[in-house]
BABADO-400254 format. One record per residue: residue in one letter; x, y, z of N, C-alpha, C in turn. Coordinates in steps of 0.02 Angstrom, whole numbers, plus 32768, in hexadecimal, padded with zeros to 4 digits. Layout:
a X Y Z X Y Z X Y Z $
...
% end
This chain:
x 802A 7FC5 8000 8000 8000 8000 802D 803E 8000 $
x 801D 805F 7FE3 8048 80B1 7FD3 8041 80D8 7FFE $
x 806C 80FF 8018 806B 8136 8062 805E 8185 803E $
x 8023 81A0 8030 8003 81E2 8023 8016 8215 805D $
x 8033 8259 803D 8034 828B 806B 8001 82BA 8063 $
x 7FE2 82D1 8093 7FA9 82FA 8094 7FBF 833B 80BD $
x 7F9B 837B 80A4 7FB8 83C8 80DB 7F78 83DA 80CC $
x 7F6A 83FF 80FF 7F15 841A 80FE 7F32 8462 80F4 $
x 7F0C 848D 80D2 7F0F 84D0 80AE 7F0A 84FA 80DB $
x 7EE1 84E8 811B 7EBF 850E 8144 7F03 851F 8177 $
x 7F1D 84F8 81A0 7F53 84E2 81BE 7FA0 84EA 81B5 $
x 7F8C 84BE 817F 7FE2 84AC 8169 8001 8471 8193 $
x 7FC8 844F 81B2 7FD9 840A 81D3 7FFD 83D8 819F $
x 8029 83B0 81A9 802B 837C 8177 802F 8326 81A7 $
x 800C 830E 8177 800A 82CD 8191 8021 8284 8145 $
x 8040 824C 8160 8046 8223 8142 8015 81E4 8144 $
x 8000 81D2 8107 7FBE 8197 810E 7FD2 815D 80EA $
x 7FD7 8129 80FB 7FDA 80DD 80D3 7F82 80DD 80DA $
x 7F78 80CB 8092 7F2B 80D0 806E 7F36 808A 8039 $
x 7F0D 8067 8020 7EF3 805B 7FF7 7F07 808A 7F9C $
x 7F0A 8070 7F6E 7F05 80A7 7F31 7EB6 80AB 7F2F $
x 7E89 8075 7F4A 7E43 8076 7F31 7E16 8091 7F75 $
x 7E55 80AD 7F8E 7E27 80F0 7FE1 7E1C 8123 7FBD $
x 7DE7 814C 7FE6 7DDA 8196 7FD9 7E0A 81AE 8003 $
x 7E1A 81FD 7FE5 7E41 822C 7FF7 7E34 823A 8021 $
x 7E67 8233 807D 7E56 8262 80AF 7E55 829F 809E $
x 7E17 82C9 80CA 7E02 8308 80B1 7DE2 8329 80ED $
x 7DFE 830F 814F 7DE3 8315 8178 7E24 8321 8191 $
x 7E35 8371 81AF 7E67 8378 81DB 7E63 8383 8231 $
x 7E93 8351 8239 7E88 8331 8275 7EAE 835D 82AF $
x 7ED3 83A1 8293 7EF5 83D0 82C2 7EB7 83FC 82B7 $
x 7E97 8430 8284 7E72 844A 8295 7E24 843C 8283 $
x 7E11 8401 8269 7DCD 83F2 8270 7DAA 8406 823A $
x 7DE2 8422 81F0 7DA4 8444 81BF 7DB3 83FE 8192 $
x 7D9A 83F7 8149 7D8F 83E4 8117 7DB4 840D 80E9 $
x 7E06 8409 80F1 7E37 8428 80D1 7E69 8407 80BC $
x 7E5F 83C1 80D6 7E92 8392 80BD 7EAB 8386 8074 $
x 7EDE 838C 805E 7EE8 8375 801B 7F2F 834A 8002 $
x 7F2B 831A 7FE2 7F61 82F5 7FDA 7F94 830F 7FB6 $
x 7FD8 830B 7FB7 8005 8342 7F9B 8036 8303 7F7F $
x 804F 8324 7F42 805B 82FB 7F0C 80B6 82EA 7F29 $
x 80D0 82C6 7F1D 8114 82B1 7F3F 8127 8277 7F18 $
x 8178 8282 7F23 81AA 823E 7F14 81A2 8209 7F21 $
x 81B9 81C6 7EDF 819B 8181 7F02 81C9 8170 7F30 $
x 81CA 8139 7F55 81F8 8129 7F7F 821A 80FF 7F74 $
x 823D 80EF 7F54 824E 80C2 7F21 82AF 80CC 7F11 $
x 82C9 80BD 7EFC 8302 80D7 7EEA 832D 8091 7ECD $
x 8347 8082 7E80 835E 8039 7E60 8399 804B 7E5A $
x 83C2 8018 7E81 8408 801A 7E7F 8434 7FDD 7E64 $
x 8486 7FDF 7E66 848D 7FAD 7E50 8499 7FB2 7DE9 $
x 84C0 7F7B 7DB9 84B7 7F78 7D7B 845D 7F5B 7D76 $
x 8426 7F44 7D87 83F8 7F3E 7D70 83E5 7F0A 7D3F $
x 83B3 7EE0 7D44 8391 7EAC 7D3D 839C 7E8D 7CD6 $
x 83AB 7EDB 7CCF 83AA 7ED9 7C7D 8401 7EC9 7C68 $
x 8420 7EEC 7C81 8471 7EE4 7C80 8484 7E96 7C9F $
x 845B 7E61 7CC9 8475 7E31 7CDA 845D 7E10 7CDA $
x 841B 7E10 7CB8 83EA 7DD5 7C8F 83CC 7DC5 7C62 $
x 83C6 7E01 7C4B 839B 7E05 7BE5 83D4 7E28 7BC7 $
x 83F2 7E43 7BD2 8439 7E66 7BA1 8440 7E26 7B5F $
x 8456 7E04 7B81 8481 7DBE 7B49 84BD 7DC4 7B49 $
x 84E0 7D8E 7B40 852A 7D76 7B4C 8543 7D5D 7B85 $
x 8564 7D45 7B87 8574 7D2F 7BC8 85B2 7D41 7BE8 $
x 85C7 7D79 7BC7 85FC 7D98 7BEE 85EF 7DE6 7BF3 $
x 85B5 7DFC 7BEA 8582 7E3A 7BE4 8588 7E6A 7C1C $
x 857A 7E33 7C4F 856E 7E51 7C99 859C 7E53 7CAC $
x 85D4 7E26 7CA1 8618 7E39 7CB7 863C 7E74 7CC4 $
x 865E 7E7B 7CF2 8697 7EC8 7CD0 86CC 7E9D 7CB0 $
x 86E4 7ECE 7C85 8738 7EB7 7C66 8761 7E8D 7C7B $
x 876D 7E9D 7CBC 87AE 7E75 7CE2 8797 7E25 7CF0 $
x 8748 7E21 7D01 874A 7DE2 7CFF 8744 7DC2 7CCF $
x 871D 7DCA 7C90 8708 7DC2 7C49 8759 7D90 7C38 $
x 878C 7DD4 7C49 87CC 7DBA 7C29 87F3 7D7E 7C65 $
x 87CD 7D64 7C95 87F1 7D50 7CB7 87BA 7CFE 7C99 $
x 8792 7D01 7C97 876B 7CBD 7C81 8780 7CB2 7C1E $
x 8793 7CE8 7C17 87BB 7CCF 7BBD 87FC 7CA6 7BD6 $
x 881A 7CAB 7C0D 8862 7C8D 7C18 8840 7C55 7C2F $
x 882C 7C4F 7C51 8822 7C14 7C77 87F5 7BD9 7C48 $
x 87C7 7BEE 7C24 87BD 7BC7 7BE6 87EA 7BA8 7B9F $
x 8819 7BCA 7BA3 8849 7BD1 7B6B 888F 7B8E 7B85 $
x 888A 7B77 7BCF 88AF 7B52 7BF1 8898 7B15 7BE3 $
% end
């Protein structure tokens, strides 16, 4: 479930909500009691690190994902 930030207009309270995507929008502020709540648009939380799923599994070849130094260290050792 996705964590929504909400700030009421009235206030300037802010609060964090784990919701549902298929909840209605809190729209009830709970510091001052109006119907000023509104969800405020923000960064995912997310962040992909690392060479990645494409560089070390659908690329092709089999010395692809490699770096250099080892690439050239499995040509010697095959070549024996």
């Amino acid at each position: 479930m996705p964590i929504y930030a909400y700030k009421c207009s009235n206030c300037g309270y802010t609060k964090d909500a784990l919701q549902k995507m298929s909840d209605d929008p809190l729209t009830h502020c709970p510091h001052c009691g109006k119907e000023t709540l509104v969800k405020q648009l923000s960064a995912p939380g997310f962040e992909l690190k690392g060479k990645g799923w494409y560089a070390t599994d659908f690329k092709g070849g089999s010395s692809a994902a490699l770096p250099a130094s080892h690439a050239n260290e499995n040509k010697s050792s095959e070549s024996k």
